[in-house]
ZAMARGU-4260 file (C-alpha; in steps of 0.2 Angstrom, whole numbers, plus 5000, padded with zeros to 4 digits):
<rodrens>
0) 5017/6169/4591 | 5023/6182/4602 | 5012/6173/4618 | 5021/6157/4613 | 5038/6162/4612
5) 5035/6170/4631 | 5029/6155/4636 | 5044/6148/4629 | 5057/6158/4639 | 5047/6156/4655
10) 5048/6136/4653 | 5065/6135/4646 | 5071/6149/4662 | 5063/6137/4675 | 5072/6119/4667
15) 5090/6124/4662 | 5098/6142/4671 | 5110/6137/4682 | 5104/6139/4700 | 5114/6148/4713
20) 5117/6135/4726 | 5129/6129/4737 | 5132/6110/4736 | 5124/6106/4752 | 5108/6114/4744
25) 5110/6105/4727 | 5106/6085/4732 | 5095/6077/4718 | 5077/6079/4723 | 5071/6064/4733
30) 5071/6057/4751 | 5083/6044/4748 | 5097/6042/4735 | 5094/6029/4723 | 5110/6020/4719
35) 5114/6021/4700 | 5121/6006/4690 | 5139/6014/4689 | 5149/6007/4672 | 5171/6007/4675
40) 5184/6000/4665 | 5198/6007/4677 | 5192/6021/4688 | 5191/6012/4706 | 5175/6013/4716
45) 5171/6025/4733 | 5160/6019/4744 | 5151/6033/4755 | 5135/6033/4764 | 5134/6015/4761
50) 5134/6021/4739 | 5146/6019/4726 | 5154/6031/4718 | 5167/6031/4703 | 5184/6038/4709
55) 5187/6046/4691 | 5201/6057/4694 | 5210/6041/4708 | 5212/6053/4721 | 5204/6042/4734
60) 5188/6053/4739 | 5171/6057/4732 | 5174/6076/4723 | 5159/6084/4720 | 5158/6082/4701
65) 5160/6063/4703 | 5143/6064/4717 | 5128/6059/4707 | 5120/6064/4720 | 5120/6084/4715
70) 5113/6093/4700 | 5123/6093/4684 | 5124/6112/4685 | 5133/6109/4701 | 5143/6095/4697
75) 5147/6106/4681 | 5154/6119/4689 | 5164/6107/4701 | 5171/6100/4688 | 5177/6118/4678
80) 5185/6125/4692 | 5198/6107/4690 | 5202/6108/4671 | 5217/6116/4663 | 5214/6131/4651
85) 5220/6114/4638 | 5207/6103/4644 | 5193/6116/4642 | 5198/6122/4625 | 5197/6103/4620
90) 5179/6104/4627 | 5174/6115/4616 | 5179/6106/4601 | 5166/6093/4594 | 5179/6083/4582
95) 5177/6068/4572 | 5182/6050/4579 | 5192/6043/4564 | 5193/6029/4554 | 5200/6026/4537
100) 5190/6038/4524 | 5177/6033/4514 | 5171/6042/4499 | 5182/6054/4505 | 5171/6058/4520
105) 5182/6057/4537 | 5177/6047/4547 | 5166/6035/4538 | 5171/6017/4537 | 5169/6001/4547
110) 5180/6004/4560 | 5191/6016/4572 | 5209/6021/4571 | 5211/6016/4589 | 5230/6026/4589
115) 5222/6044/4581 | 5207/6045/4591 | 5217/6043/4607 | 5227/6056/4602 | 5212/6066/4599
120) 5207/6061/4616 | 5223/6061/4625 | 5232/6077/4619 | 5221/6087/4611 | 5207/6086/4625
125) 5191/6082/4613 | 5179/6076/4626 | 5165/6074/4609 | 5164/6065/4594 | 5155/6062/4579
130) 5152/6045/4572 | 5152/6040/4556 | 5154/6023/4556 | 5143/6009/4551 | 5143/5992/4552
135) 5131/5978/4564 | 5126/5986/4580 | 5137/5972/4589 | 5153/5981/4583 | 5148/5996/4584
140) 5143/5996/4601 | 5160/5989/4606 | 5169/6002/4595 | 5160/6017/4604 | 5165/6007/4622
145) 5184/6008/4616 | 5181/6025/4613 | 5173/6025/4631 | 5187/6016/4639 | 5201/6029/4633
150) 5191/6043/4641 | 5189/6035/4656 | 5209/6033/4658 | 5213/6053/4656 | 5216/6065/4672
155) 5198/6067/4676 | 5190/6053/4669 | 5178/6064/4659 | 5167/6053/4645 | 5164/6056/4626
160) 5148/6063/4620 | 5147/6052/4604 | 5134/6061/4592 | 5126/6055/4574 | 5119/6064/4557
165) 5102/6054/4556 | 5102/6035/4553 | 5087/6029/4552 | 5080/6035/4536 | 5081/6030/4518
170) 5092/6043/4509 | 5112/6044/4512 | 5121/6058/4508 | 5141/6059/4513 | 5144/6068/4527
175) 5124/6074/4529 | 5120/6058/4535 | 5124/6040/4539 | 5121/6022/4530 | 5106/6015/4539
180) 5113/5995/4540 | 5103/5987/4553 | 5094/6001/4561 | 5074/6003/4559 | 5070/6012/4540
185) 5058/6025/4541 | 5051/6040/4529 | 5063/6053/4525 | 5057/6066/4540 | 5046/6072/4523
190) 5037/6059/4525 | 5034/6060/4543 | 5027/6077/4538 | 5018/6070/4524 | 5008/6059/4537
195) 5005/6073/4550 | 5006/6063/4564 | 5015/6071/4580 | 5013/6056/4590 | 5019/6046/4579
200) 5034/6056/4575 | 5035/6055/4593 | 5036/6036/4594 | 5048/6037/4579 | 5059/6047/4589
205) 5057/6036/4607 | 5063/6021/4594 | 5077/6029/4587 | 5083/6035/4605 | 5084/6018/4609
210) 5092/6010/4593 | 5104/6025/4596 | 5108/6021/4614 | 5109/6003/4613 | 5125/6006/4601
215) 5133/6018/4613 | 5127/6035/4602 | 5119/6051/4617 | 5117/6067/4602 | 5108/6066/4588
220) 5113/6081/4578 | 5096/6084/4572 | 5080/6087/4568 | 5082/6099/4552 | 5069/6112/4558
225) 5072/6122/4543 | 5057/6127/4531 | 5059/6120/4514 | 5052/6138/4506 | 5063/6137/4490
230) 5058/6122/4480 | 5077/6119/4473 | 5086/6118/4489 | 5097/6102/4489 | 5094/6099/4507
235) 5074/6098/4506 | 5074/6080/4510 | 5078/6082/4530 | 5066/6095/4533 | 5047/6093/4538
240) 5042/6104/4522 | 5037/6120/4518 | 5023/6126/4532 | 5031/6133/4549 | 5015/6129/4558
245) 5015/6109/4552 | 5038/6109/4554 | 5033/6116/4572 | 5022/6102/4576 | 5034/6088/4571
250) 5050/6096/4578 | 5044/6099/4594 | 5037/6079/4594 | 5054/6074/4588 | 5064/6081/4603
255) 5052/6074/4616 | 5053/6055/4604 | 5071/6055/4604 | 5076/6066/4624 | 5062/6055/4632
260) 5051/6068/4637 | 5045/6084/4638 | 5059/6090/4651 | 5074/6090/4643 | 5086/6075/4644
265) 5088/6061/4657 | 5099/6046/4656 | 5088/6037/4644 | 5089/6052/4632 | 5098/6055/4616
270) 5102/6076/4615 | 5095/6081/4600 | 5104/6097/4591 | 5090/6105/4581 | 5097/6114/4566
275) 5099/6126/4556 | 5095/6143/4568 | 5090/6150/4556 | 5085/6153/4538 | 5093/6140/4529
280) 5080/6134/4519 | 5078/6153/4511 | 5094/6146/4499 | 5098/6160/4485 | 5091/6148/4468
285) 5092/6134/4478 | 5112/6133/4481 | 5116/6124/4498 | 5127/6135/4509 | 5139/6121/4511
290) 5148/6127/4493 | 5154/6146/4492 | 5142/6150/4479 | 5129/6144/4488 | 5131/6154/4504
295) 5118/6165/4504 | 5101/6164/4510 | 5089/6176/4501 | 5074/6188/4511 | 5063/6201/4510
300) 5053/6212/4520 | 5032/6208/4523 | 5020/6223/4521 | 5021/6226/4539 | 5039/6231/4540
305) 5046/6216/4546 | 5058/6203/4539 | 5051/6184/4532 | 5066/6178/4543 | 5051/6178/4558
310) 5041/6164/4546 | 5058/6153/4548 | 5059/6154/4567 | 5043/6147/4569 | 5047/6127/4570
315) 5060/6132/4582 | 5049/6137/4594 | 5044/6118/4595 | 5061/6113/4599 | 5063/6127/4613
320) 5046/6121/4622 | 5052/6102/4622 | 5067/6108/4631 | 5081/6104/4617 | 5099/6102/4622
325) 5108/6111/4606 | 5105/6121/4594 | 5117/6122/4579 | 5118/6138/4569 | 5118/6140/4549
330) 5130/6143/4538 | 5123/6153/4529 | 5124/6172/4526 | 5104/6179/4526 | 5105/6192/4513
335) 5092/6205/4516 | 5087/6199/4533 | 5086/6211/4546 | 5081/6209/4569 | 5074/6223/4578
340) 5075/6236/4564 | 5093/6232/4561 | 5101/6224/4544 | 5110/6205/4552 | 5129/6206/4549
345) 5132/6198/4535 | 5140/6183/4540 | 5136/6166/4543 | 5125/6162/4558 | 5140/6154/4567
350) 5150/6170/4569 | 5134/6181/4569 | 5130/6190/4588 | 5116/6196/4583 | 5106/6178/4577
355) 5117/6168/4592 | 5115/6178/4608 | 5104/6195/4603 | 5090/6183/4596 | 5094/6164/4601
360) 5100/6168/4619 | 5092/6187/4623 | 5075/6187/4614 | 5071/6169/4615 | 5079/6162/4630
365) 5089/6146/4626 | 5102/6140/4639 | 5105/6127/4630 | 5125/6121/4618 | 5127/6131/4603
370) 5136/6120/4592 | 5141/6125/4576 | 5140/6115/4559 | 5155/6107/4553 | 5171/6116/4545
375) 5167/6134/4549 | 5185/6140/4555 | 5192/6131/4543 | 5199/6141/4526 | 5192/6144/4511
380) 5206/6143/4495 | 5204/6144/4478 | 5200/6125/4475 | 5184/6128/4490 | 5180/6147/4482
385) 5181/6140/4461 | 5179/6121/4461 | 5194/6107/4456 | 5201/6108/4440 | 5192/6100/4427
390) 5198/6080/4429 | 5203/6082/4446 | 5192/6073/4461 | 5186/6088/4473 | 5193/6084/4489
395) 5186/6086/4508 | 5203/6090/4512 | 5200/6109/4504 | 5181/6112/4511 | 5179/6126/4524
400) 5164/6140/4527 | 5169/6152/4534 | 5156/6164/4526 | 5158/6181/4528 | 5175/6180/4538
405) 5186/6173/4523 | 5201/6187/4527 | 5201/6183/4545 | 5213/6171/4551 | 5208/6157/4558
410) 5211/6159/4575 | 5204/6177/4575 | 5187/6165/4567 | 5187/6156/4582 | 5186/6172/4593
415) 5172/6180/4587 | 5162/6165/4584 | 5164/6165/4603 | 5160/6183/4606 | 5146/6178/4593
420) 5140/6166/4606 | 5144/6149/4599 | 5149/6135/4615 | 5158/6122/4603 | 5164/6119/4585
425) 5160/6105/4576 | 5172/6097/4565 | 5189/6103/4573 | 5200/6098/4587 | 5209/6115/4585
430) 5207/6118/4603 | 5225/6127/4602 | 5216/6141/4595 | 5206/6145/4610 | 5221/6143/4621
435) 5231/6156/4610 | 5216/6166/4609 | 5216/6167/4629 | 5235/6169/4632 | 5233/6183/4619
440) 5221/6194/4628 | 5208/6190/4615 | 5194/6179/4624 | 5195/6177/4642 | 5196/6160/4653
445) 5178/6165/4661 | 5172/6166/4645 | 5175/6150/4639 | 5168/6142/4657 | 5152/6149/4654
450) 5151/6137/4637 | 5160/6121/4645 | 5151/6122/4659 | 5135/6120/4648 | 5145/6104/4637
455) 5148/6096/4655 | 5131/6098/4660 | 5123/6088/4646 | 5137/6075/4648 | 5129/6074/4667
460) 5112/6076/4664 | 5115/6059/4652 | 5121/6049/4665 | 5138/6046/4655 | 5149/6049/4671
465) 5139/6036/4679 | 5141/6023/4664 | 5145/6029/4647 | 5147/6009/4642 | 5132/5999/4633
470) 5130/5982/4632 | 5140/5974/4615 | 5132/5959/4616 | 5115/5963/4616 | 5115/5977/4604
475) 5110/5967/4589 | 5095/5961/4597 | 5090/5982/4602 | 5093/5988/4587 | 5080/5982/4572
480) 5069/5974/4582 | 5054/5967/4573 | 5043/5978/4585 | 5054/5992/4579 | 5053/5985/4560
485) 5036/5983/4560 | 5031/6002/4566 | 5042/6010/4554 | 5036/5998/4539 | 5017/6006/4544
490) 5024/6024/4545 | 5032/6018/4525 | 5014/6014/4521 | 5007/6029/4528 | 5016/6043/4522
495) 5014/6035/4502 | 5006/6052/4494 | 4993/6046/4481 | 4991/6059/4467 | 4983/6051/4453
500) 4973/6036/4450 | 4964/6038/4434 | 4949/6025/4432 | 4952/6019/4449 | 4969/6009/4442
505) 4972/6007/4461 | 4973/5997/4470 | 4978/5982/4461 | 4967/5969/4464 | 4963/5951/4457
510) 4949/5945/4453 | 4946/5926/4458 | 4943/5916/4441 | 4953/5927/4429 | 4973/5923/4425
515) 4985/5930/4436 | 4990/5948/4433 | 5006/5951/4422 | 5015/5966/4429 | 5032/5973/4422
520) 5041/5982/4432 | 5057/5994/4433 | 5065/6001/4447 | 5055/5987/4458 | 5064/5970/4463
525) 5054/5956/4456 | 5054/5946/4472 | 5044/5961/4480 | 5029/5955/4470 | 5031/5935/4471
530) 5019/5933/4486 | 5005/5942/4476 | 5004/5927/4463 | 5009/5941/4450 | 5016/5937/4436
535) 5032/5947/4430 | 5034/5947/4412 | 5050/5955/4404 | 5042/5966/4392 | 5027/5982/4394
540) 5019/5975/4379 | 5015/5957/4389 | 5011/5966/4405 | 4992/5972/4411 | 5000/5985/4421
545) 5017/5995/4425 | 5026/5998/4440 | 5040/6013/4438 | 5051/6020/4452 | 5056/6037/4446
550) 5065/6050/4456 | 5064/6068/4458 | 5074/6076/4442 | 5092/6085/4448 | 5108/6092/4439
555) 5126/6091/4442 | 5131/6108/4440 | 5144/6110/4451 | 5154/6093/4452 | 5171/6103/4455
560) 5163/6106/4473 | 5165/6092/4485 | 5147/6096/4489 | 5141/6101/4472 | 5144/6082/4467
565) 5134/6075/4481 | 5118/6087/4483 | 5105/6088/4469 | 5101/6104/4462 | 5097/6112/4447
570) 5080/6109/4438 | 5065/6101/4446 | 5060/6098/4427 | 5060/6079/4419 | 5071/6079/4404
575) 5075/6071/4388 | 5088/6058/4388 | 5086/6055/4407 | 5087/6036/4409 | 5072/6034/4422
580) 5063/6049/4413 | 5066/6038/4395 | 5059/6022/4401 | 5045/6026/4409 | 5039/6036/4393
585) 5044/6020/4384 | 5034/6009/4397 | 5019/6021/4400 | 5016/6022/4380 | 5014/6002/4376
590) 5004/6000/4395 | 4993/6008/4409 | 5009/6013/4419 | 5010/6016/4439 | 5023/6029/4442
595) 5030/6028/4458 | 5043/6046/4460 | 5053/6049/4474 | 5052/6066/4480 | 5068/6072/4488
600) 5065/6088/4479 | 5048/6096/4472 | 5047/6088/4456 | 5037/6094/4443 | 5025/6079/4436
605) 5018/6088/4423 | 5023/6075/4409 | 5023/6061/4421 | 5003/6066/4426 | 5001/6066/4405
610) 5006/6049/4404 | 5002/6041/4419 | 4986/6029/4424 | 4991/6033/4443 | 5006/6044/4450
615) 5012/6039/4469 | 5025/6051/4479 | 5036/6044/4494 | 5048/6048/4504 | 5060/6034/4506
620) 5046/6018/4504 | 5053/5998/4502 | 5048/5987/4489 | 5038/5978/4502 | 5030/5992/4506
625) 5025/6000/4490 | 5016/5984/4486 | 5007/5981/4500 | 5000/5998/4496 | 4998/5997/4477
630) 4989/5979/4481 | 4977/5988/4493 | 4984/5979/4510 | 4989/5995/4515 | 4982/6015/4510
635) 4990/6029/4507 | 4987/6042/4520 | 5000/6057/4514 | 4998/6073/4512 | 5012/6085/4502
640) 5022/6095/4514 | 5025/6106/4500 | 5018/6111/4484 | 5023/6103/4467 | 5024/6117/4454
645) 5020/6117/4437 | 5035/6123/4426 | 5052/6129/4431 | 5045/6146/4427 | 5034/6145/4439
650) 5048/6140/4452 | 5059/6154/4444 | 5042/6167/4447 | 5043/6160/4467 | 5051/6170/4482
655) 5066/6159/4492 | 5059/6164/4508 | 5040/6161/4507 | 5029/6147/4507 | 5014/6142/4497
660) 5018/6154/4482 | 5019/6145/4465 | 5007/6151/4454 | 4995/6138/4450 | 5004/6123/4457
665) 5002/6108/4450 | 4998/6098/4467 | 4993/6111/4481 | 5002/6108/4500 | 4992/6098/4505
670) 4986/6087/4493 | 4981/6069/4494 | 4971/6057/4488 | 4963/6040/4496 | 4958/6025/4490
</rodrens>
């Protein structure tokens, strides 16, 4: 590990510090400037050399940051040394571009508030925005332009870096990710892990990039590089799985899929944000850090004196050698957690100097934006700290995580996640804190060059100053393609995780001469199976086989939390009186019974492998493709990314921090059957 992560300094050094050069010295590499296209909805042209250029701030020459020509480190700096202490404060913030609320989530919805966002762009500076909206990929190209074209008309002209939570998978979860519509469906990035394949992950990510840039979208706030070592955690879904070494493999193949490359990002990039640095997935029983009594993240010490934290770190290092753009600190607190010898401050990873720049920046080299998850200036009242009142609706309006630095004020927050290292906040356009926090002696103007210097950077190195419009038109034929389609139905088939098949029930086959097989099913559409020349019958005891859809058990023990409604939690355990859990004892005791459990969490299946003729895991799979696999068109390749334990006192006998430590699991990491 410790040749690796030298390695990683060495190649991150050589990609991304910023070069001491005059401008002379910093032309683009080349013998000839190739014109780039150049996108404009109101900033004139310059031409120069026989080139265009955008005039963005109309002052009738070619300034340096508006020469595409030079570096974006030069052209970054350029462009610092002409914003207002105003303009680079709003830099800094990574708001929200608006729309009415849905489910309560700002910012979800079908389309912008044209009047809010300019504001947002106009007076409070936001230069980057999150986007929640859905909708077909024709309007949501031409929402993001109009987002653009506002940009484009401020005092310098400088364009939006519009970012997404991931898109393209199964599961949606307010305000942790977005509703798919028309964009390719692919396994939960568990299931990515469950097939094991880097260059396919890889190829995911070089389709997503596209789909993503097609519809106007340059940051992808992910991969989750976390390791999923306590089995409870709500957030298990997004990660790669338990194994550091496996995580480290698909991360790092994630950010070359998605950046376009092994060198950072280019203009055909999407930025990725990899996240959570670092030790998220160590939650204390399993409670997310986006609820107060979930804030802490659990370690302890290995025999040889040093903290479990290093086992987290590792899938990061795959991020740092693909040259990520971001990195996005957790929230959590890491209780017991110690660097160098030293206990870590406890407080959440966005306010912490030594996880941000004494580890992140110093130890492991990355030049790269620190951007912090959502909300973490923001207070923390008695509604965020103790839940609603029973019968009231939790509200987004009272969530803040401000872990650790509850008594400071909110502006004081903002100054030492600064000091901490952080280079912009997500989910505020507060930028009047860091103008306060700079007329007040507390941070200085230098300071905050340093971070929106690296903001502007990426926003060159994306070619958005050149042309931060897409093509509304054409969007829907780029996004979904059938190409597109087809690959992520095989990753579907692929990563299907095959874990009992007693006498060889699959797969499904019929035999020619004999009646048609009668199948009932629950939790399947009926038209999934037409094609097969099954028949459905409406009751198990007219059926030669069953098909159930089950999901992974989970409680609601904290649905005063705006969170604590949303993530699962609790027990892995099947119960009594659980809908799915009733029928398919109903089913699987009249008729040989396929179970078919979606595995957000590690389940336990020890009732379902009692009763069961054959048990399948996924990780976000279609009707369509869970037949072609159960008829034997297509085979299951997956392997589990974590272990599935045997009792929830066997979960309750594990460590939060360490992997591969259930006593006698059930189903080993690892395991997989094939037929």
């Amino acid at each position: 590990m410790h040749t690796t992560v030298g390695l990683c300094r060495r190649v991150l050094l050589a990609l991304i510090a910023i070069p001491a050069v005059g401008v002379a010295q910093a032309r683009v590499a080349g013998t000839q400037a190739r014109q780039p296209h150049l996108g404009t909805r109101g900033a004139p042209f310059i031409q120069e050399d026989g080139l265009r250029f955008k005039d963005l701030d109309r002052n009738g020459k070619v300034d340096p940051y508006e020469d595409w020509r030079l570096t974006p480190d030069v052209r970054a700096r350029d462009l610092v040394a002409r914003m207002t202490l105003d303009e680079k404060a709003g830099t800094m913030m990574h708001g929200t571009a608006r729309t009415p609320s849905e489910m309560g989530v700002p910012g979800a919805g079908g389309a912008y508030d044209t009047a809010v966002n300019r504001a947002l762009i106009d007076s409070a500076k936001v230069t980057s925005m999150i986007t929640r909206l859905g909708g077909d990929p024709g309007s949501l190209a031409a929402q993001n332009n109009a987002l653009q074209e506002i940009a484009e008309h401020t005092r310098l002209g400088i364009p939006l870096t519009i970012s997404t939570d991931p898109r393209s998978h199964f599961q949606y979860v307010p305000g942790a990710s977005v509703r798919s519509n028309q964009f390719s469906q692919w396994p939960e990035p568990l299931g990515l892990a469950a097939i094991g394949d880097a260059s396919l992950v890889r190829h995911f990510g070089d389709i997503a990039r596209r789909e993503y840039r097609a519809v106007g979208i340059q940051m992808a706030l992910s991969p989750q590089a976390d390791v999923a070592t306590e089995p409870r955690w709500s957030r298990v879904n997004g990660t790669f799985g338990e194994d550091a070494a496996l995580a480290e493999r698909m991360v790092r193949a994630y950010v070359e899929g998605f950046q376009h490359g092994t060198r950072g990002v280019d203009s055909a990039a999407v930025a990725t944000v990899v996240k959570h640095w670092v030790g998220y997935g160590a939650a204390r029983e399993g409670y997310d850090s986006h609820n107060y009594y979930g804030r802490f993240a659990t370690f302890g010490t290995a025999p040889n004196g040093k903290s479990h934290l290093a086992y987290h770190v590792r899938p990061f290092l795959g991020a740092f050698a693909a040259g990520v753009a971001g990195v996005m600190p957790t929230y959590s607190i890491l209780e017991g957690a110690t660097w160098e010898g030293r206990p870590i401050e406890a407080v959440g990873a966005g306010f912490n100097h030594q996880l941000l720049t004494d580890m992140l920046r110093g130890h492991y080299g990355f030049h790269g934006v620190i951007i912090t998850d959502w909300a973490i200036t923001n207070d923390c009242g008695a509604r965020c700290r103790e839940g609603a009142p029973a019968g009231e609706r939790p509200s987004f309006a009272d969530v803040g995580m401000p872990w650790g630095v509850e008594s400071l004020t909110m502006r004081a927050r903002f100054v030492k996640a600064v000091h901490a290292g952080v280079d912009q906040f997500g989910g505020t356009e507060r930028g009047d804190m860091l103008v306060d926090a700079v007329r007040a002696g507390e941070l200085t103007e230098a300071r905050l060059d340093s971070s929106v210097a690296r903001i502007l950077a990426l926003k060159f190195a994306l070619g958005l100053f050149e042309d931060p419009y897409v093509d509304a038109s054409s969007a829907p034929q780029r996004v979904g393609t059938d190409a597109f389609r087809a690959a992520a139905l095989g990753a579907q088939h692929r990563a299907l995780v095959l874990l009992e098949n007693k006498g060889a029930q699959l797969p499904l086959r019929h035999t020619a001469g004999q009646p048609s097989l009668r199948v009932y099913l629950y939790g399947v559409a009926a038209a999934a199976v037409v094609h097969e020349g099954w028949t459905v019958v409406g009751e198990p005891a007219q059926a030669n086989v069953a098909i159930v859809r089950l999901t992974a058990p989970a409680e609601r023990l904290h649905p005063g939390y705006p969170f604590g409604s949303f993530f699962h939690e609790g027990s892995l355990a099947f119960r009594d009186g659980d809908p799915d859990y009733e029928a398919f004892k109903r089913v699987s005791a009249v008729v040989p019974t396929i179970a078919v459990v979606y595995l957000d969490r590690p389940a336990i299946l020890t009732p379902i492998k009692e009763r069961a003729r054959a048990i399948v895991a996924n990780f976000g799979v279609s009707d369509e493709a869970l037949i072609d696999v159960l008829a034997g068109r297509a085979h299951p390749e997956g392997k589990l990314p974590f272990e599935l334990p045997s009792s929830m006192e066997a979960v309750s006998a594990q460590r939060s921090d360490l992997p591969h430590d259930s006593p006698r699991p059930l189903y080993p990491f690892g395991f997989g059957l094939r037929y």
